[in-house]
C-alpha positions in Angstrom: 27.8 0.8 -21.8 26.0 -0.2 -25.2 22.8 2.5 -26.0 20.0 1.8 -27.2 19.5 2.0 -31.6 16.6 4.1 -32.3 15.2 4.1 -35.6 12.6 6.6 -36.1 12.6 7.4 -39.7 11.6 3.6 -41.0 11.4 2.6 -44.6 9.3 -0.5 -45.5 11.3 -0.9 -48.4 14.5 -1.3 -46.3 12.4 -3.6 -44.0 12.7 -8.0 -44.0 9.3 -9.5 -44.9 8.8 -11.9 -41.9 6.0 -14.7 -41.5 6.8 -15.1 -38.2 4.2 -16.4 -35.5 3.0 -13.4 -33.5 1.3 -14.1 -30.5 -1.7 -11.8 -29.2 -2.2 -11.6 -25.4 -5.9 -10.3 -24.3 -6.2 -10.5 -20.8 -10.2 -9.8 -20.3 -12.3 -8.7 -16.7 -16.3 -7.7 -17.7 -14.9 -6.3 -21.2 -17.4 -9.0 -23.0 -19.0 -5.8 -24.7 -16.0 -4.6 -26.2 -14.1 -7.9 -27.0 -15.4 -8.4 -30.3 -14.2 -5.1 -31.4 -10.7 -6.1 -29.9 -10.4 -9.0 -31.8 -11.8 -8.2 -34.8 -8.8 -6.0 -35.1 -6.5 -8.7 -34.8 -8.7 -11.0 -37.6 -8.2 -7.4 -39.6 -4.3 -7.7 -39.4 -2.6 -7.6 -42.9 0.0 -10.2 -41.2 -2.5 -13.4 -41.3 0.1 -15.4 -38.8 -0.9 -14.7 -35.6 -2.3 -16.6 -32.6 -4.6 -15.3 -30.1 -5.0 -15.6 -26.5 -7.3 -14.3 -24.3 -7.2 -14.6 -20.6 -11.3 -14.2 -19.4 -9.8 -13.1 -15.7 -12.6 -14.4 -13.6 -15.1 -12.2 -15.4 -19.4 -12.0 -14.2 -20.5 -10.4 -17.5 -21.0 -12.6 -21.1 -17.1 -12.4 -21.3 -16.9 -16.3 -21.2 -19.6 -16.9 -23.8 -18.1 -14.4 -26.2 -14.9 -15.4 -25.6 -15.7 -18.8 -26.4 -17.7 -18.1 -29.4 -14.5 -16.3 -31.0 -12.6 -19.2 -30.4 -15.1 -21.4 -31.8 -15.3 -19.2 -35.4 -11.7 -19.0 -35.9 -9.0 -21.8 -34.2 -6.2 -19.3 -34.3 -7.9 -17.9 -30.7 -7.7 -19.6 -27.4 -8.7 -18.9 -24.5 -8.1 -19.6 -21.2 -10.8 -19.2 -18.3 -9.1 -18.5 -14.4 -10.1 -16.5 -11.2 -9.9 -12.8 -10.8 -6.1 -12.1 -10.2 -5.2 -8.9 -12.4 -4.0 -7.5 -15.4 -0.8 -8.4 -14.4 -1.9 -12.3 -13.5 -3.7 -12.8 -17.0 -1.2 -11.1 -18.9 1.9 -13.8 -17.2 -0.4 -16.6 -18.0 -0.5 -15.5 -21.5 3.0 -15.5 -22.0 3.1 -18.7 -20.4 1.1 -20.4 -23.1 2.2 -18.4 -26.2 4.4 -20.2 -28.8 4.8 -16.9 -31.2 8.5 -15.6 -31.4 6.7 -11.7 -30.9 4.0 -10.9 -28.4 1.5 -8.2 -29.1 -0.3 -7.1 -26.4 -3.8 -5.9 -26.3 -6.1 -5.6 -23.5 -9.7 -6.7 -24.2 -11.6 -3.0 -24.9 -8.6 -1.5 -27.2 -8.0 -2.3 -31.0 -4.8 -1.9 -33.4 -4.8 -0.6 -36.8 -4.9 -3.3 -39.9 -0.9 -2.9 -41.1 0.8 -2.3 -37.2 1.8 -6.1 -36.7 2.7 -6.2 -40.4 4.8 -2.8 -40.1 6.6 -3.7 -37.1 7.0 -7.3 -37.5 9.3 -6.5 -40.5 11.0 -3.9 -39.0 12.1 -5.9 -36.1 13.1 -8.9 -38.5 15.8 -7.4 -39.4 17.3 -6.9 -36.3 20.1 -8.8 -34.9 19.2 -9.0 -31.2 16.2 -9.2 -29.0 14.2 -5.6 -29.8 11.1 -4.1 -29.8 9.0 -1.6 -32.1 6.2 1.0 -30.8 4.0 3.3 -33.1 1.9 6.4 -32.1 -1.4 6.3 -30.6 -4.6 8.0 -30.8 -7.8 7.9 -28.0 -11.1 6.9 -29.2 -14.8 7.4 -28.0 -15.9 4.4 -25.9 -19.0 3.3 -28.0 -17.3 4.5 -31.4 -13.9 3.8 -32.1 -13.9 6.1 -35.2 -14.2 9.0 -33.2 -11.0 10.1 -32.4 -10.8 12.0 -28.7 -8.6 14.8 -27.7 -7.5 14.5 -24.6 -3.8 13.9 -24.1 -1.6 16.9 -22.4 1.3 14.5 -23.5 3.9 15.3 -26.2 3.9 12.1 -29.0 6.0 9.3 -27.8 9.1 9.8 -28.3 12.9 9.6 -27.3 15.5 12.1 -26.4 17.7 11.0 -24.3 20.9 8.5 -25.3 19.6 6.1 -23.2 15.5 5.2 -23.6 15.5 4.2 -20.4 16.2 7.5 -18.9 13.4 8.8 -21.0 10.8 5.8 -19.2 12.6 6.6 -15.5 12.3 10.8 -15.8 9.8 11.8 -18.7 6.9 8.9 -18.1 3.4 10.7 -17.9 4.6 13.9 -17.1 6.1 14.4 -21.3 5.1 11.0 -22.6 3.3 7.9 -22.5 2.4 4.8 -24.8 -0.7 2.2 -24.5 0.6 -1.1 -23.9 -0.4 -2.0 -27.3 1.7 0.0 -29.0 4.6 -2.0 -28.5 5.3 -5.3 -30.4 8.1 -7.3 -28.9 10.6 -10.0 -29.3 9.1 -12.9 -26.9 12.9 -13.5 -26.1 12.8 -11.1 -23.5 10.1 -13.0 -21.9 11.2 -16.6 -23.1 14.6 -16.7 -22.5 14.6 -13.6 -20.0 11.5 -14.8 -17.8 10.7 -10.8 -17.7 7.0 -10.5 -16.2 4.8 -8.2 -14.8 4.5 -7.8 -11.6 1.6 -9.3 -9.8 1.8 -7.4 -6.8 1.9 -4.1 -7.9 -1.6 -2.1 -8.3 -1.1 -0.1 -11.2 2.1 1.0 -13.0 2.7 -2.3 -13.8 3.4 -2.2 -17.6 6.3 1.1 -16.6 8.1 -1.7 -14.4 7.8 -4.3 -17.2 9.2 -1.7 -19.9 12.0 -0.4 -17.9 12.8 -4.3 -16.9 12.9 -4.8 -21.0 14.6 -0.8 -21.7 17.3 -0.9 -18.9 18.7 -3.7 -21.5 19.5 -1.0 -23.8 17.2 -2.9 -27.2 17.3 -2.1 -30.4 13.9 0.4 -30.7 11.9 1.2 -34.1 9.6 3.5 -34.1 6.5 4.1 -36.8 5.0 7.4 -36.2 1.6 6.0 -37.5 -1.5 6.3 -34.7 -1.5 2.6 -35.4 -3.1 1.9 -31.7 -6.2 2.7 -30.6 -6.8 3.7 -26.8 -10.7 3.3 -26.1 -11.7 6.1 -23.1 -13.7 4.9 -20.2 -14.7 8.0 -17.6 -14.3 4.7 -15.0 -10.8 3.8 -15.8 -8.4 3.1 -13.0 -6.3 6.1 -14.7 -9.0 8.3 -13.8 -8.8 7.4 -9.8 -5.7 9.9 -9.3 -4.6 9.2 -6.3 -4.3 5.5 -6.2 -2.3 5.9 -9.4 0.3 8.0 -7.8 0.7 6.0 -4.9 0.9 2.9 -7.6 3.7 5.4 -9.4 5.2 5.5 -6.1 5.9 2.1 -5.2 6.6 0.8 -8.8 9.3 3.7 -8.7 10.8 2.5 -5.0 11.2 -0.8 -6.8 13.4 0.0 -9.6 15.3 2.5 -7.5 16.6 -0.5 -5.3 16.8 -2.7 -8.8 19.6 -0.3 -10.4 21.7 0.7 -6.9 24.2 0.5 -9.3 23.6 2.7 -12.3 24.3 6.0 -10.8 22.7 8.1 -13.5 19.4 5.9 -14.1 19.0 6.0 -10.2 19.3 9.8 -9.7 16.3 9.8 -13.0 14.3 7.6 -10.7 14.9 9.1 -7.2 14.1 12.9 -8.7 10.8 11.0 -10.6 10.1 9.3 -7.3 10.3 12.6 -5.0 8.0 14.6 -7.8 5.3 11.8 -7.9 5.7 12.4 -4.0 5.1 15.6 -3.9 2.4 15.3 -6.5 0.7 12.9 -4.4 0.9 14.6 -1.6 -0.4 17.8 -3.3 -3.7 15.5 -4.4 -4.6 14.1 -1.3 -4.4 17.3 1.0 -6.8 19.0 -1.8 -9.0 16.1 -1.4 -9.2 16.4 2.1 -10.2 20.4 1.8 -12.3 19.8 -0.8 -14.4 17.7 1.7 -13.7 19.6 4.6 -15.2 22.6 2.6 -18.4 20.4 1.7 -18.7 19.6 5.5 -18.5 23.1 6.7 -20.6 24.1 3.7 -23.6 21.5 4.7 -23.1 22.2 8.4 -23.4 26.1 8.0 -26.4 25.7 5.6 -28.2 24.2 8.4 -27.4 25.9 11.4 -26.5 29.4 10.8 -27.7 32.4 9.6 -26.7 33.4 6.4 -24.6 36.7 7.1 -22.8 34.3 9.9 -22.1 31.5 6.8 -20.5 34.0 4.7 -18.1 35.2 7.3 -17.1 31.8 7.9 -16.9 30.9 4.4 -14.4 33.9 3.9 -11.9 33.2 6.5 -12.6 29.6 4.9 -11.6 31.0 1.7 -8.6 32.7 3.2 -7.4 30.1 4.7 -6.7 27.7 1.9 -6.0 30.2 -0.7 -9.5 29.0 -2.2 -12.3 31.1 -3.8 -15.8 29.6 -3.2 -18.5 30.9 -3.9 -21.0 31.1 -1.0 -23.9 29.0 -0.7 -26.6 30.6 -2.2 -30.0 31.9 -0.3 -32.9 30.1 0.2 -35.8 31.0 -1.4 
């Protein structure tokens, strides 16, 4: 079986100069605050070539005015207005429509450093089949993208395995991650490959789509630049963990039946699947004790006597292996 060619140590004067189209997918749902800033750091790109299209995904905020008064200042933007569907949904239709022979995408509140298409675009240039590119990533403060945030638990993205895809199957969020737009790929895997992202899965969906594109065994570069900016929202989906394990869970039950017959990339997937299981699991029954605690805690407070509460809360405490404190007297 061919492996994957990772190049991690990249030299820009060993790289091809290319002028090739790149085309910029934004899919956009109530991010009208925040688009501006996203494509303003396309406009910034050192690699002038580039067309843009942004998806306004059914939006009820000023996306479709903004939108439209981007496109309206510069022609290389489009953008195409449809009913709320998805990430997934605006992203497809975006690949439908782009003509670029490289897709970057970028979804509509995050924003790429000046050089990354530039850097990437020549890296991949050189390379004799269909391959892709990713750089590092940093987080940024929602209303100031200067501000760098430290929140990641995550080791930088990278590779240790022979096989990348092993890496996405077995090491994804629980070693490493990447943004969505820190990849720059060859539009062949989506042109001539008719790879897409699943529409009916709730979250996870970019994994799938990478191990659909990594299970090929590409050619990978690497720049180990924070040339991708993640902008931190305290209302993300990836803060709602529960329905993001349960996404994990069924975006891994789907690739475990796609590779039956990879032996080792299926044992990754099914010891992935049954940890995410168990994670899950592990989340929801704390949930549920954390508000059965809250109920007994409310219910105590209002109809027994303190010294009776605290024994209660005790054998509570006992029970689950929890130490609360006990609700305070009233004054």
């Amino acid at each position: 079986m061919i492996r994957s060619s990772i190049v991690d140590n990249y030299d820009v004067s060993q790289s091809i100069h290319s002028n090739a189209l790149v085309s910029v997918i934004i899919p956009c749902f109530n991010y009208g605050r925040f688009l501006p800033d996203s494509v303003a750091s396309v406009q910034e790109q050192t690699h002038t070539n580039w067309e843009c299209v942004i998806i306004n995904d059914g939006s009820t905020d000023d996306t479709t005015g903004v939108a439209e008064r981007l496109a309206g200042e510069d022609a290389r933007i489009k953008v195409i207005h449809q009913e709320n569907h998805g990430p997934s949904s605006a992203r497809n239709r975006g690949l439908d429509v782009a003509l670029g022979q490289y897709i970057q995408f970028l979804d509509a509140d995050d924003i790429i450093a000046p050089g990354k298409i530039e850097l990437q675009l020549n890296l991949l240039a050189g390379a004799r089949t269909p391959g892709l590119a990713y750089s590092d990533y940093r987080y940024c403060d929602r209303d100031n993208p200067a501000v760098t945030v430290s929140r990641d638990r995550l080791e930088p993205p990278r590779f240790k395995t022979s096989r990348p895809v092993l890496d996405l199957a077995s090491r994804w969020e629980t070693e490493f991650s990447m943004p969505i737009h820190s990849f720059l790929f060859d539009a062949r895997f989506f042109k001539e490959l008719g790879i897409r992202f699943d529409e009916s899965l709730g979250n996870h969906e970019d994994w799938d789509c990478w191990m659909r594109i990594f299970v090929l065994d590409p050619v990978i570069f690497h720049v180990p630049e924070p040339l991708t900016i993640y902008r931190i929202h305290s209302d993300s989906i990836c803060a709602n963990t529960p329905r993001m394990l349960e996404g994990f869970c069924t975006a891994l039950e789907k690739q475990i039946a796609l590779n039956e017959e990879d032996p080792e990339l299926k044992e990754a997937l099914m010891s992935k699947y049954r940890y995410v299981k168990r994670l899950y699991k592990g989340v929801i029954r704390s949930r549920r004790l954390e508000i059965f605690r809250t109920n007994i805690h409310l219910w105590a407070d209002r109809n027994l006597p303190l010294p009776i509460q605290r024994i209660i809360y005790s054998l509570f405490q006992f029970v689950i292996g929890n130490h609360h404190k006990p609700v305070k007297e009233k004054e």
